[in-house]
N, C-alpha and C positions, 0 to 999 in steps of 0.2 A: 343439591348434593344429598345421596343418601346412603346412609352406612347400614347395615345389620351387625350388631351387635351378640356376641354370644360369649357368656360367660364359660370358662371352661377351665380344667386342669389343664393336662398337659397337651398342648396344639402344636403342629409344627407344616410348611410347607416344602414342599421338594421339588424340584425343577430337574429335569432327565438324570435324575437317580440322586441329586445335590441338594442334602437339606441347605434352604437360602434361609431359613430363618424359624426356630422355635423358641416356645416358652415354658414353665414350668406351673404358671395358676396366672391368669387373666382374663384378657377382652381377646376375642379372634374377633376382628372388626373387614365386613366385607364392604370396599368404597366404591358407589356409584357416582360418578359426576357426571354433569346433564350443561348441555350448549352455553347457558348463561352463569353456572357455578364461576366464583372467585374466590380470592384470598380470605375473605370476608364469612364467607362460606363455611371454609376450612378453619378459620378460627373458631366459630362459633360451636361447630359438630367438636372440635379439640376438648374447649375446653367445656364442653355439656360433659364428652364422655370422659374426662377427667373427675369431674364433680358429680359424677350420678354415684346415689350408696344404695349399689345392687348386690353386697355380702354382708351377710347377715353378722351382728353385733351378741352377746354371749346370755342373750334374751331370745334371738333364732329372729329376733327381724332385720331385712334388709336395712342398714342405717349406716354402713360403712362402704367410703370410697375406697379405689383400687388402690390408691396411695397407702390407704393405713390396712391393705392386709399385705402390703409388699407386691403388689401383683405386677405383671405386664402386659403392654401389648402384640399381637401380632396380625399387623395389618396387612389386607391383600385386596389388590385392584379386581377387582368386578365390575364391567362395563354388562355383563348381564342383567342387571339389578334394576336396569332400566330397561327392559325388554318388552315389551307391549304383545300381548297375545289376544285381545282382542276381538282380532279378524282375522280368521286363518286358523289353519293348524302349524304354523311356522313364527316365531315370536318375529316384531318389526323391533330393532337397535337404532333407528333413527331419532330416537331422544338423548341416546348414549353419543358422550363428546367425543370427538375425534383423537385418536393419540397425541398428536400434536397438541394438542389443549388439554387434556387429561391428565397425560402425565407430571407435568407441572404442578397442574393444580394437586395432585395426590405426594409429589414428593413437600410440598410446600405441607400439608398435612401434617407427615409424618414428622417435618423437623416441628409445625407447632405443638403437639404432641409431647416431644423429646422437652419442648419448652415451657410445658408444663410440668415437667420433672418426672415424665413416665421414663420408663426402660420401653426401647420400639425396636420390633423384628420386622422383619418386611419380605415379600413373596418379590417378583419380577415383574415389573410391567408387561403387559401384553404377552407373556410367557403362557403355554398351557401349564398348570401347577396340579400337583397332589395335595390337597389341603387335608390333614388327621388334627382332630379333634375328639374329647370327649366334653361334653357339653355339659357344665354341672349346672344341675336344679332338674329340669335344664332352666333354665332362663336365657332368653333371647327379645331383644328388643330392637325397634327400626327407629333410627334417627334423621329426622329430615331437616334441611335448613330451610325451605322453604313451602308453602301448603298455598 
């Protein structure tokens, strides 16, 4: 599984013209899951990016989780994230899991998430989305559960 991670103000996604889901200051968290991701997976990435202190503290260094500045997320499936360009001028998706397996594995995510005691918006599975963001720092970071 592997998420990018972007801190930001305010994010929001739209689906044919329908905001499905914004925030006011968090994580815009982009989810890739790959053929062998589990529940296991999803726990792990949850609660890393629960616990990472990427807002700065009243010293200006990063030392505060999302939790203690109120923040939220807003999470959105990206099966791109596993795209292999490699070979070609055309990315290969064939690491990226199947919807049938994906989507599970990302709603499962999102309620462990919720079960860390975040606030969770959410884009559409397999929807093309509009994703607005503005990215504060910026700061962005790639979370993997597995290397």
């Amino acid at each position: 599984m592997k998420v990018v991670l972007q801190r930001s103000g305010n994010a929001s996604v739209t689906v044919d013209g329908e905001v499905t889901g914004s925030i006011r200051k968090g994580y815009v968290l982009l989810v890739g899951i790959t053929h062998d991701d589990t529940e296991q997976d999803a726990d792990y990435i949850a609660k890393k990016v629960a616990g990472l202190r990427l807002w700065e503290d009243e010293e200006g260094k990063m030392n505060r989780s999302i939790d203690e500045v109120d923040g939220e997320i807003l999470s959105v499936s990206q099966f791109t994230l596993y795209g292999d360009v490699r070979k070609g001028r055309r990315p290969s998706f064939i690491e990226a899991a199947r919807p049938e397996k994906a989507e599970p594995i990302w709603n499962y995510f999102n309620k462990a998430l919720r079960e860390q005691g975040l606030k969770v918006e959410t884009g559409v599975f397999g929807a093309m989305m509009d994703v607005s963001l503005v990215n504060d720092g910026p700061v962005t970071i790639i979370i993997e559960s597995k290397k």
